[in-house]
MIDREN-944091 format. One record per atom (N, C-alpha, C, O): residue in one letter; x, y, z. Coordinates in steps of 0.05 Angstrom, whole numbers, plus 5000, padded with zeros to 4 digits. Example, Ala and Ser with C-alpha at 12.3 -4.5 7.8 and 13.67 -1.06 7.14 Angstrom:
<recs>
A526448865156A524649105156A526449345156A528549345169S525749555142S527349795143S525850015157S526850235161
</recs>
This chain:
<recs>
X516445484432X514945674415X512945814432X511745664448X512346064433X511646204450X508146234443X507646194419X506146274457X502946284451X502646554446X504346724447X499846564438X499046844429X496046904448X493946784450X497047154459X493647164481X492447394461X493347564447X489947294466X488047504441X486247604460X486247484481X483847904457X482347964469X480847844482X479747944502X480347564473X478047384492X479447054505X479546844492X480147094525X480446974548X479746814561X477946924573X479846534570X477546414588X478946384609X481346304609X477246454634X477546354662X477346224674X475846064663X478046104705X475945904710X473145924722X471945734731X471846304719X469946304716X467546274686X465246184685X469246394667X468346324643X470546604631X472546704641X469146644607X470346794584X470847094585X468747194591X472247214583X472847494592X473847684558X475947664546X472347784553X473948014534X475048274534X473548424546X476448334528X479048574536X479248764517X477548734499X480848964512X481149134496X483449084488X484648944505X484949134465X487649104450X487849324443X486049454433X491049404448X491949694447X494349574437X496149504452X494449554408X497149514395X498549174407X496849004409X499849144411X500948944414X500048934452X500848744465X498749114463X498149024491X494749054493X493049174480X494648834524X491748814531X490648884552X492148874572X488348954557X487049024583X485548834587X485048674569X484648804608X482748624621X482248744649X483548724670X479048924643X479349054668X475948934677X474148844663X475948994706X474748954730X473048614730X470648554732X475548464728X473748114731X474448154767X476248244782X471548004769X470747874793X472947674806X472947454794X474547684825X475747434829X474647314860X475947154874X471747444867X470647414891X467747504890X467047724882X466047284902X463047384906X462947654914X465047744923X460347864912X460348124917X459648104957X458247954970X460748234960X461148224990X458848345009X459248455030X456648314999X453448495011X452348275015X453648085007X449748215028X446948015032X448747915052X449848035070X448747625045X449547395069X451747365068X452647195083X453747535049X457147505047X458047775060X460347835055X456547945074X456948195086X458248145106X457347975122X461348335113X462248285136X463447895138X463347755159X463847845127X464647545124X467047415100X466947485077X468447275106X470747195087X469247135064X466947045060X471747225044X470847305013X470146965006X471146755015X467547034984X466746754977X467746774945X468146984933X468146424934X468846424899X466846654889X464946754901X468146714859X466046924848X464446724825X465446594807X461846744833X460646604808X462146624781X463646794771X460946324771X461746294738X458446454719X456046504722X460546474701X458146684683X458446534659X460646454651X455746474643X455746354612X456246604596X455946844603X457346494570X457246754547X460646904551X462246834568X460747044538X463047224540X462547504566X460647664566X463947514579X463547734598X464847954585X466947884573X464148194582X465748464567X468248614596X467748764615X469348554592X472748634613X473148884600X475448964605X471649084582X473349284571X472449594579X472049794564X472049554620X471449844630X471849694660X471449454667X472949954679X473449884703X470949764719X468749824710X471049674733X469449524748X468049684775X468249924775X466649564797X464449774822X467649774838X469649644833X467050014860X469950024873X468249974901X465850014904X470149894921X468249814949X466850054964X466950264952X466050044977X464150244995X466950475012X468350365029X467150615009X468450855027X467151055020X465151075005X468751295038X468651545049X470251685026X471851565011X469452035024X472152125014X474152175035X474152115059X475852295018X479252385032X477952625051X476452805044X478752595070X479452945083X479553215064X481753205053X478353405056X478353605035X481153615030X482053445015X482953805042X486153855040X486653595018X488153654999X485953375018X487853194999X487253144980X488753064962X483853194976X482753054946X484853254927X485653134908X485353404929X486953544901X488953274890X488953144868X490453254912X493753124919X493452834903X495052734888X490152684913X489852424918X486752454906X484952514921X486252404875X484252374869X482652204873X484052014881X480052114871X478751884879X476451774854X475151934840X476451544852X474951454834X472951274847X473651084862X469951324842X467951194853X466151084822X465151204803X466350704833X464050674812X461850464818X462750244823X458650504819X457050294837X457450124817X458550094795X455349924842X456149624836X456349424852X457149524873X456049174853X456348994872X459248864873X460548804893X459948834851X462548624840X464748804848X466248844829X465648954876X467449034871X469349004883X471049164889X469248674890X472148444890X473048414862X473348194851X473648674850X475348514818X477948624822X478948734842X478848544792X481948604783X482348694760X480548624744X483848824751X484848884727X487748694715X489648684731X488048604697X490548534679X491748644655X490248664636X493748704654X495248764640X496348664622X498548644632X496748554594X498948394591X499148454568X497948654559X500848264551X501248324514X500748124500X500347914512X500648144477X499547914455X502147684459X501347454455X503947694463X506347524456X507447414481X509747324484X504947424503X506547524535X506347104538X504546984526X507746994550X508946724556X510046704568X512446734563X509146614600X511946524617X512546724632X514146694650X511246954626X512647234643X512447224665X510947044675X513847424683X513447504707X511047614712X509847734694X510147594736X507447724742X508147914764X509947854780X506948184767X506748414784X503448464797X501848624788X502948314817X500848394835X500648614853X502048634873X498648784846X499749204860X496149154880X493749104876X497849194897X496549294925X495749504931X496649564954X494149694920X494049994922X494150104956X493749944974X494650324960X494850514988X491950654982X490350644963X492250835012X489551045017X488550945043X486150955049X490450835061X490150835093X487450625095X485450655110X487750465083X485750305092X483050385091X481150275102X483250625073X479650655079X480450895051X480351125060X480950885030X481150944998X482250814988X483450614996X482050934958X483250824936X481250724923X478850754927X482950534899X481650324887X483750294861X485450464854X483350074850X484349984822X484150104803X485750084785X481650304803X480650514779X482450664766X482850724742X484450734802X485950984783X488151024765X489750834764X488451234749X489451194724X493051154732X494351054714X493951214750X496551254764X497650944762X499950884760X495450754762X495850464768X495950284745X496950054744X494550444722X495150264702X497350174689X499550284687X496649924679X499449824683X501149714663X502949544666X500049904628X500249834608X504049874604X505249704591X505250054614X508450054609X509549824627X511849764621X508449664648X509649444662X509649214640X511449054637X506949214623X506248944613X507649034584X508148824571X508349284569X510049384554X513049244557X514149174536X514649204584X516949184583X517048824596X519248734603X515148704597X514848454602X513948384620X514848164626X511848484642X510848414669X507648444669X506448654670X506848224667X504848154657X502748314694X503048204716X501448494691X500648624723X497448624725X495548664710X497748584744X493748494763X493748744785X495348774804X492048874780X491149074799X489149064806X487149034792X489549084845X487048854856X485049194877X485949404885X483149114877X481949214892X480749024928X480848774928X480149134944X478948934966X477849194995X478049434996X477149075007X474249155024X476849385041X479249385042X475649475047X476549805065X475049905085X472549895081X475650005106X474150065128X474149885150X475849735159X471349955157X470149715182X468549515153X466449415160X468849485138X468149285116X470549075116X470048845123X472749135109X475149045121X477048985137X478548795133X477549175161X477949135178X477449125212X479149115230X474049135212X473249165226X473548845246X473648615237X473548945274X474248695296X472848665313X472748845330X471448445316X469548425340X470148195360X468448165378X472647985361X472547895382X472747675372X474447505378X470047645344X469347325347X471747195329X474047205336X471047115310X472646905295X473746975272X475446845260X472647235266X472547335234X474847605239X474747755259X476747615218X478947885223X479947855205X480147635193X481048125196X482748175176X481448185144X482748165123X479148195147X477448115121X479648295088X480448185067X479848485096X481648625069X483948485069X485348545050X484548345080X487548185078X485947905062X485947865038X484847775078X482947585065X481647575031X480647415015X482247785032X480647884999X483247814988X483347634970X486247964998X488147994980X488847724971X489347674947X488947514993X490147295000X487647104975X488146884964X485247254973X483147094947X483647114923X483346934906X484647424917X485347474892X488847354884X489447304861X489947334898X492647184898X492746844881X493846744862X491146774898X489546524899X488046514867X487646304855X487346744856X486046764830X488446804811X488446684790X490346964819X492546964801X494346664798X495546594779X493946524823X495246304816X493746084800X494945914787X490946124801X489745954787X489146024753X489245814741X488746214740X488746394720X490646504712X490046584690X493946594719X494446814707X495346684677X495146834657X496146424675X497446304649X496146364635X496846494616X493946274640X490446464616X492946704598X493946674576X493346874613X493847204606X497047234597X497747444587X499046994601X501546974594X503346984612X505646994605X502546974642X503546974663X504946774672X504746594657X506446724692X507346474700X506246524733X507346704746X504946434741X504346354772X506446284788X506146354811X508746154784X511346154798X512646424803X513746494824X512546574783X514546774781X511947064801X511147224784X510947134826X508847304822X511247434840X513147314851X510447734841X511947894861X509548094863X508448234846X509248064894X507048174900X508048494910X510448504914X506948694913X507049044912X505649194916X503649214901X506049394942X503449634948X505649854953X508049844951X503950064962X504450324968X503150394995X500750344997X504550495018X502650575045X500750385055X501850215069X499050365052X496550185064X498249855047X499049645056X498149965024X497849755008X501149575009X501249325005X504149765017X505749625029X504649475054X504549225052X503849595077X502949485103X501249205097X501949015111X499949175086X498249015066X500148745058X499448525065X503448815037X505448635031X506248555055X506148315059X507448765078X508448555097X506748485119X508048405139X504948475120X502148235132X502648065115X504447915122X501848015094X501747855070X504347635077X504047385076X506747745085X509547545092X508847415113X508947165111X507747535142X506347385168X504047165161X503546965175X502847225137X500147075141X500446895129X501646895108X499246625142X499546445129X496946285113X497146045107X495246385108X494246405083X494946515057X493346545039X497646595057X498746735030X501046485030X502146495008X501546365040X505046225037X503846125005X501646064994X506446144998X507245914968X505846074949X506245974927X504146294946X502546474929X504346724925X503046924919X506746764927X508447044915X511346884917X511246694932X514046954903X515546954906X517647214917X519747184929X516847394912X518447644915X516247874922X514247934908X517048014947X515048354947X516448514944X518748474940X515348764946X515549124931X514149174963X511749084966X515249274983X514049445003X514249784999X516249845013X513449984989X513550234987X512950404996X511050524986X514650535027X512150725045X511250515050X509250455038X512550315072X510350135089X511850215122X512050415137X512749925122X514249775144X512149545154X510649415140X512449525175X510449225187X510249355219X510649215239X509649675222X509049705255X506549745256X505549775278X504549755227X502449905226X500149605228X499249505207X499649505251X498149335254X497049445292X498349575308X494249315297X494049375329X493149055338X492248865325X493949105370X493348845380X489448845385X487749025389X489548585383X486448575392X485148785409X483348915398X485648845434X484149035462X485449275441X483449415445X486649405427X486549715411X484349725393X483049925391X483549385370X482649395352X478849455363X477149565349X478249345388X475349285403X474849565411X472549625418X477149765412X477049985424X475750095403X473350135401X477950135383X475850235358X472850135348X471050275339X472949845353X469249805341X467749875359X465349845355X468650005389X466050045404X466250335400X463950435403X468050505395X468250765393X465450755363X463050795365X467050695339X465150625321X461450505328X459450545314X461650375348X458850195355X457150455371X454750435369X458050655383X457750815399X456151005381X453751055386X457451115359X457051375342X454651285321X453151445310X454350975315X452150835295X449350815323X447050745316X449850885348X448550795369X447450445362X444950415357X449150185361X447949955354X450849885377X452450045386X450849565381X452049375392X454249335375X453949275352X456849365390X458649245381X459648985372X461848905380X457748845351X456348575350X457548515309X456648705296X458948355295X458348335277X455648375266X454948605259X454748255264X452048205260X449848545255X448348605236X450548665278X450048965279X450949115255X449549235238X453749075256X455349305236X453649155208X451749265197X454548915202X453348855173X450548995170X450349045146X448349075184X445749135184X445649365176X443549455167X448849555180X448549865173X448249955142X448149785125X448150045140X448350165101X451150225095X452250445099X452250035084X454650055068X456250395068X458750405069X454950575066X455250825057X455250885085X457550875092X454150935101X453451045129X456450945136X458151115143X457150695135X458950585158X460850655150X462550645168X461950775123X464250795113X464751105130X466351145148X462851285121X462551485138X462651615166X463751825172X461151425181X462051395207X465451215210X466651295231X466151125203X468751005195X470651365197X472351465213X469651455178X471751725178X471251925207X473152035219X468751945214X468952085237X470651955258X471952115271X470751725264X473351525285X474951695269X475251925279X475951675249X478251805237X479152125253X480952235266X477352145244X477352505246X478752535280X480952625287X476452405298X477052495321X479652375334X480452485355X480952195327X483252105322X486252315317X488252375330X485152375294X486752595277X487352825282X489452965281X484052875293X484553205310X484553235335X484953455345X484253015350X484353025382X484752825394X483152715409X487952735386X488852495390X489052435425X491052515437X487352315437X488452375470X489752005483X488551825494X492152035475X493451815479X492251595516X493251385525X490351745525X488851575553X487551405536X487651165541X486051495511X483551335500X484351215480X482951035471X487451285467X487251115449X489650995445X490150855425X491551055467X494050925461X496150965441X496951195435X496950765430X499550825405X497350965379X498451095362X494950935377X493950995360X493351385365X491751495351X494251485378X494651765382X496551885369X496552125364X498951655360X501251715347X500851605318X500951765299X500451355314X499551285284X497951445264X498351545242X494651435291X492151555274X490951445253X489251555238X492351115252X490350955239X488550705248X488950465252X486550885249X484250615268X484750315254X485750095260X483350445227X483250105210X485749995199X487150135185X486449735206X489549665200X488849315204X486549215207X490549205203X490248965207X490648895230X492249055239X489748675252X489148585272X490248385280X488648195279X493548305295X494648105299X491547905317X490747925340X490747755298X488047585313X488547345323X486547225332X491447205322X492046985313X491446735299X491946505302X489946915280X489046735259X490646735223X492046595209X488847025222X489947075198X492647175193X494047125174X493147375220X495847505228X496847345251X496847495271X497747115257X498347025282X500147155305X499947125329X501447265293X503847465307X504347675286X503947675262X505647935309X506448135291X508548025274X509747825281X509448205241X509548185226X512948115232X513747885231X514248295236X516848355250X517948035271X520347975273X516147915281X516947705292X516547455271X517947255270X515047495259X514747325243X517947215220X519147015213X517947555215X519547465200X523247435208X524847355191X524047515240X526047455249X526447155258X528547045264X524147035259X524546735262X524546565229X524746325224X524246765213X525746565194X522246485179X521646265170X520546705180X517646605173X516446655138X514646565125X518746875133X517746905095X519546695079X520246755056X520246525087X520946285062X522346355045X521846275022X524646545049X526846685022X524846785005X524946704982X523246945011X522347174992X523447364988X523747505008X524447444968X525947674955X524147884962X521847874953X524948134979X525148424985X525248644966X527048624948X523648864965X524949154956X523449354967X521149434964X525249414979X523149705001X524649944996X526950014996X522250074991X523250364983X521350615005X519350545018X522150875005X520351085023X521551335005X523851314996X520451515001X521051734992X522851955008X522151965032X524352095004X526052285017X524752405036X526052395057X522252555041X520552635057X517152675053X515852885049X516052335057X513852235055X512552435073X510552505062X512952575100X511452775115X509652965100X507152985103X511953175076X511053435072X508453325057X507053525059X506953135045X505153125024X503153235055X502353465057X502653035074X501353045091X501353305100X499553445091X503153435117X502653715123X501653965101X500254165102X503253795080X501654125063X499754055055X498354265054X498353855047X495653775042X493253825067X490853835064X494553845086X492653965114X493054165115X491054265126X494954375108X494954675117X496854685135X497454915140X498054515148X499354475175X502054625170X502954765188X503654595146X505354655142X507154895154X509054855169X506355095147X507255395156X505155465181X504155685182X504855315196X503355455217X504855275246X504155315269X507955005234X507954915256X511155075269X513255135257X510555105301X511655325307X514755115329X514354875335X516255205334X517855005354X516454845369X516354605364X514954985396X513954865408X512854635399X513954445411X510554535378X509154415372X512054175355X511453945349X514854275349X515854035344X518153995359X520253905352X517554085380X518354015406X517353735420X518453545430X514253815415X512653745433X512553425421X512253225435X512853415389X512453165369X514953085381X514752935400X517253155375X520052925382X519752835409X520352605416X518653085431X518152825465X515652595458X515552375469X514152655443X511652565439X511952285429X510552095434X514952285409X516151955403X518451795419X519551585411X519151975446X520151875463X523251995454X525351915465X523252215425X527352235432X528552535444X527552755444X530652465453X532152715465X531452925450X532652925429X529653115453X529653395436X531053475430X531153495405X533153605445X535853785436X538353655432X540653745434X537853455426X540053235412X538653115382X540053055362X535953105382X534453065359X534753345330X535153345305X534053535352X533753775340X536853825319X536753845295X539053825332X541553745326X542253665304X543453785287X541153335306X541553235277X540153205254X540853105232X537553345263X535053385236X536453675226X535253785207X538453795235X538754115230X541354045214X541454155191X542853925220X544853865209X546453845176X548353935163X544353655173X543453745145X541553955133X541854085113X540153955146X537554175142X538454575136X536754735143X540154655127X540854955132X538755055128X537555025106X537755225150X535555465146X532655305143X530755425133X532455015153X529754935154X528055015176X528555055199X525755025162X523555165185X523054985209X524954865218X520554955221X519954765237X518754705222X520254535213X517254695212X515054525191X516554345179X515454125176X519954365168X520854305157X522854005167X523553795158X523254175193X524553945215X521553745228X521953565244X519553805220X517653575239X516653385212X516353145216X516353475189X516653295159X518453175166X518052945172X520753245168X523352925167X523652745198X525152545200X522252815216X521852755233X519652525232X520052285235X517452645227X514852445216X514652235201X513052055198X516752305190X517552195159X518651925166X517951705158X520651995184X522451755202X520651635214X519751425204X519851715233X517251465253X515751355237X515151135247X514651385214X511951285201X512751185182X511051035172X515051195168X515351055143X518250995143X518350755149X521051115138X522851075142X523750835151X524250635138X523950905182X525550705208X523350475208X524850275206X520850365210X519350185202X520950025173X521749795171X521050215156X522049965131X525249935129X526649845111X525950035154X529049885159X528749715175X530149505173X526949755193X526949535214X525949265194X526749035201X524649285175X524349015162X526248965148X527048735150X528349195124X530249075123X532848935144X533948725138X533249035160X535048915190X533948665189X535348485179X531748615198X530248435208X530648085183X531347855190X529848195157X529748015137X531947945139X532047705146X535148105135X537447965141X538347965110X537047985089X541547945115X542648025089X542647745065X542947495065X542147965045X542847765016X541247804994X542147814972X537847845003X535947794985X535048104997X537448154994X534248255003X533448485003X535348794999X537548885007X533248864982X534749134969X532849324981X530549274983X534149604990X532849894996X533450054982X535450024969X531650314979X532450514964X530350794979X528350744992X531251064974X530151244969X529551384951X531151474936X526851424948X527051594925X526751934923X524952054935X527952024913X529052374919X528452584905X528752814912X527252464878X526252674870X523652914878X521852774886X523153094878X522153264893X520053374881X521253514864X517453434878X515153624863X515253894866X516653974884X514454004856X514254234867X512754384879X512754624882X510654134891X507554224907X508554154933X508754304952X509453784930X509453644952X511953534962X512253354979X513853704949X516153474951X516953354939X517053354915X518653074966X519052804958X516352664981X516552474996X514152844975X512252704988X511052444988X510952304968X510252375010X507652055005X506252014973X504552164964X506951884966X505351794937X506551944914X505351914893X508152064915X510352254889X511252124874X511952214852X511851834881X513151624867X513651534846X515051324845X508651384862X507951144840X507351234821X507951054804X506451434810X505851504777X509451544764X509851644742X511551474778X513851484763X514551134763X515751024744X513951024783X514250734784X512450554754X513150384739X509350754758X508550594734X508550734706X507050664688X510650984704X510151064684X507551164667X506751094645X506551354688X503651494683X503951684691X502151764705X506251844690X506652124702X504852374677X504152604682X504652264654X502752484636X500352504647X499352714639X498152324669X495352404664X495652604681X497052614701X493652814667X493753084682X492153164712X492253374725X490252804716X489852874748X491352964770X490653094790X494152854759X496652814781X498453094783X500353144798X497453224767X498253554766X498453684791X500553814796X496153664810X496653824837X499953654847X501953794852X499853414847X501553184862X504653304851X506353414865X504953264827X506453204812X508053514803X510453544804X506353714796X506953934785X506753994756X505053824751X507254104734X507054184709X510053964696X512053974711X510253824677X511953654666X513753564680X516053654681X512753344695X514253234709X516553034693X515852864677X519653084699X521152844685X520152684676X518452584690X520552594658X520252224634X522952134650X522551904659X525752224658X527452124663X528151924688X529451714691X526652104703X525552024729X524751744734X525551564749X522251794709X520151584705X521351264695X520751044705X523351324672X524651174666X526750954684X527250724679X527551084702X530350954713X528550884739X529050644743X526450984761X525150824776X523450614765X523650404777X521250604739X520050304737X522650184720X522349944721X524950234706X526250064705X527749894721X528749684712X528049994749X528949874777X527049724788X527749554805X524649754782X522749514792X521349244766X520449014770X521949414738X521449134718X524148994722X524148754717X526549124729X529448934740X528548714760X528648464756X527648854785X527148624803X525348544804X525048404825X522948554787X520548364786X521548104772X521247874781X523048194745X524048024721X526347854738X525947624744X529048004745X531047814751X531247794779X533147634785X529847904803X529847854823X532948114832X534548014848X533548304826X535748364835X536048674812X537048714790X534548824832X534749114823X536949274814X535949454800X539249294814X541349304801X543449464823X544849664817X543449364843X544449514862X545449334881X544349114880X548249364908X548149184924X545349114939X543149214933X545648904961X543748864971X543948925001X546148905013X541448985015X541949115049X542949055059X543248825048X544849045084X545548965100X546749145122X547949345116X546349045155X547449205173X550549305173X551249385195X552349315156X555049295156X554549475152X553749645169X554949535111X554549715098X552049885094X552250125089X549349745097X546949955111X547050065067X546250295064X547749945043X547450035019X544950075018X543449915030X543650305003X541650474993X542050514972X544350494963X539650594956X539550694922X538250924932X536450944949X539251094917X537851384921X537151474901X539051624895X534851504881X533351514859X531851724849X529951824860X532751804824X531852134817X532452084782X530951954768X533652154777X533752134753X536951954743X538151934722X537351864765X539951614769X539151444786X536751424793X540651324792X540551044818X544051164824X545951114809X544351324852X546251284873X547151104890X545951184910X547850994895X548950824913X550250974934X552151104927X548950964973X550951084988X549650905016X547350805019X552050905033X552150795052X550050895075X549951145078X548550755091X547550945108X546351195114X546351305136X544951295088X544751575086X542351625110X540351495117X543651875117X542452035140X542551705169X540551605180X545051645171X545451495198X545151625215X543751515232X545751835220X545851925245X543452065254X543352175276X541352055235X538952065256X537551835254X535451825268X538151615238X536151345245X538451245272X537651145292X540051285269X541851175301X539751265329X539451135349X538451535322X537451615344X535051455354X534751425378X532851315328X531151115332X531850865341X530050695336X534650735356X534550535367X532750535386X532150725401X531950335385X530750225414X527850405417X526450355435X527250565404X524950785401X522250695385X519850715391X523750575362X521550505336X522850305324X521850205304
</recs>
């Protein structure tokens, strides 16, 4: 006989009340971690105090300390800021009748230094609608999170995830969840995020199944890249590249100086000073320290290191164009300059050029360095983890449908994954009425494999190389576009 969850809740910090929307519930911004300022600044996340009385859960919660976006993107990529100390929380999702369900833990994106749980793209009332009871987590960003100094302490935003995980396993039954059943899920940062999450072993036995989306596992730096960045950073605050230092800065300052590393990165990448990070352009990332990350992610998991966790990695048809047209870059990039990008990743130009054209009739250059970009940074990374994982339990897909701003750009997706393609922030992103159809048949491909483990499609493998190609169907085709990931052997 199945329980009934009502607006008020108890935790194992104390009592939480929620909002009820018909037969579903919210429970937004509980603490599942001390607030990360005073003597917990710069330092692994501590329990979040217990509170007497009923706590009110029925408004989003403080979001961590960052920067905005680069101008070009705030349209694309809205941002939600709210003060506050508590802003290690979570949001839940679930329904009055919910028992036993599956649980969906969402990892948000924004490069390690945005985002948050706030936004409306994330809520997760149609997951917990079709039975997936979902926690949307927020955690530290920047040099707040991933800042590296040498000593003992790394990976702090991974550390957060690996707390709130740890909260879902202890709590989610509270909400109708089952803690066995969790399948953990990000986008960009927040994929990169899932497969750390498989390396680290502070997460083992806390997920059964991930959602990597727009990730892969190349986007991590070794220690001597990560020291590069905190002294670049230690340089521009004029203080010591010292824990101890950075915590002393103003929350707000550092996030800020955080984006200028960015910037000069971004706009004057000079591969003497900064190495592979001339090509990435993301300073803050996680830090193989051998602690929290003991080894890269990719080795980890060819020796057999994620414990049969069920897979689903997906990348959009051309995650590039959001980025170029959101900078302006678009129509201003000329051969030369994607010339200069294909030697720049080490492949034959006029053998590259070849097969990005191939398919491409009458594409610009702008148009050939998007599918190009697209491949190094997102693509060929989340094959190399499917290859890598090995056949049986992992499924891939693309998704193809197209906006009419951005594409099949970076982030076009998730408002169809969670079925929030109506709020009208997502209008620049998205365009004027975006498909319901769309919307429908991608989160029904992920409440499939949250629920039964097995998206409705074959599953990867190097033979057949099966893909889902996702638009307002699920295609099934072999290897699509082989013949230019053939060209990334041995490259990426």
């Amino acid at each position: 006989m199945g329980s009934t969850v009502t607006d008020t809740v108890t935790v194992r910090q104390g009592t939480v009340r929620g909002r009820q929307h018909g037969d579903l519930l919210s429970f937004l911004g509980i603490p599942y971690a001390a607030p990360p300022f005073g003597e917990n600044r710069m330092r692994p996340p501590e329990p979040a105090p217990a509170w007497t009385g009923v706590r009110d859960a029925g408004a989003y919660g403080p979001t961590v300390p960052k920067a905005d976006y680069v101008a070009g993107y705030v349209p694309f990529y809205p941002e939600v800021r709210i003060a506050g100390a508590e802003c290690l929380n979570l949001n839940v999702h679930t329904r009055v009748d919910a028992d036993g369900l599956p649980v969906l833990v969402w990892i948000h994106g924004g490069a390690f230094t945005n985002g948050s749980n706030s936004l409306p793209e994330y809520e997760g009332s149609a997951f917990a609608r079709d039975g997936v009871v979902t926690v949307v987590i927020n955690y530290r960003l920047g040099a707040e999170g991933f800042l590296y100094t040498g000593d003992e302490i790394a990976d702090l935003g991974i550390l957060d995830q690996i707390a709130a995980l740890h909260w879902v396993r202890d709590n989610i039954a509270a909400f109708g969840g089952d803690p066995r059943r969790v399948t953990v899920a990000g986008q960009s940062a927040g994929a990169w995020s899932v497969n750390t999450l498989l390396a680290a072993p502070g997460a083992e036995g806390l997920f059964q199944q991930a959602i990597s989306q727009s990730g892969g596992a190349h986007h991590h730096l070794p220690p001597e890249q990560s020291l590069a960045v905190t002294c670049e950073l230690a340089r521009l605050l004029g203080i010591e590249p010292e824990r101890e230092a950075f915590a002393a800065v103003d929350p707000q300052l550092l996030a800020e100086t955080c984006s200028s590393v960015i910037t000069e990165i971004q706009t004057a990448p000079d591969p003497e000073k900064w190495g592979e990070l001339a090509l990435s352009q993301q300073p803050f990332v996680p830090t193989v320290d051998g602690v929290v990350l003991p080894r890269p992610t990719l080795d980890t998991i060819a020796d057999g290191g994620r414990s049969g966790i069920k897979l689903l990695i997906g990348t959009t048809a051309d995650e590039a164009r959001a980025i170029l047209v959101a900078s302006g870059a678009m129509d201003f990039i000329d051969d030369a300059a994607l010339a200069a990008t294909i030697a720049g990743y080490g492949l034959p130009v006029p053998e590259t050029l070849a097969a990005y054209r191939r398919d491409r009739p009458g594409a610009t250059p702008g148009d050939l360095l998007s599918a190009v970009i697209s491949d190094w940074y997102f693509r060929i990374p989340s094959i190399r983890v499917a290859e890598t994982a090995g056949a049986g339990d992992t499924w891939l897909y693309r998704f193809d449908w197209a906006s009419p701003t951005i594409g099949s750009g970076h982030g076009v997706e998730i408002p169809f994954v969670f079925d929030t393609i109506t709020d009208p922030g997502l209008t620049p992103r998205l365009g004027p009425n975006p498909p319901q159809s769309v919307a429908d048949v991608t989160h029904r491909a992920w409440v499939e494999f949250i629920t039964h483990g097995d998206p409705g499609w074959p599953p990867y493998d190097t033979t057949a190389r099966a893909t889902a190609l996702i638009s307002d169907t699920v295609t099934v085709v072999a290897d699509p576009a082989g013949h230019e990931r053939i060209l990334w052997e041995g490259k990426r």
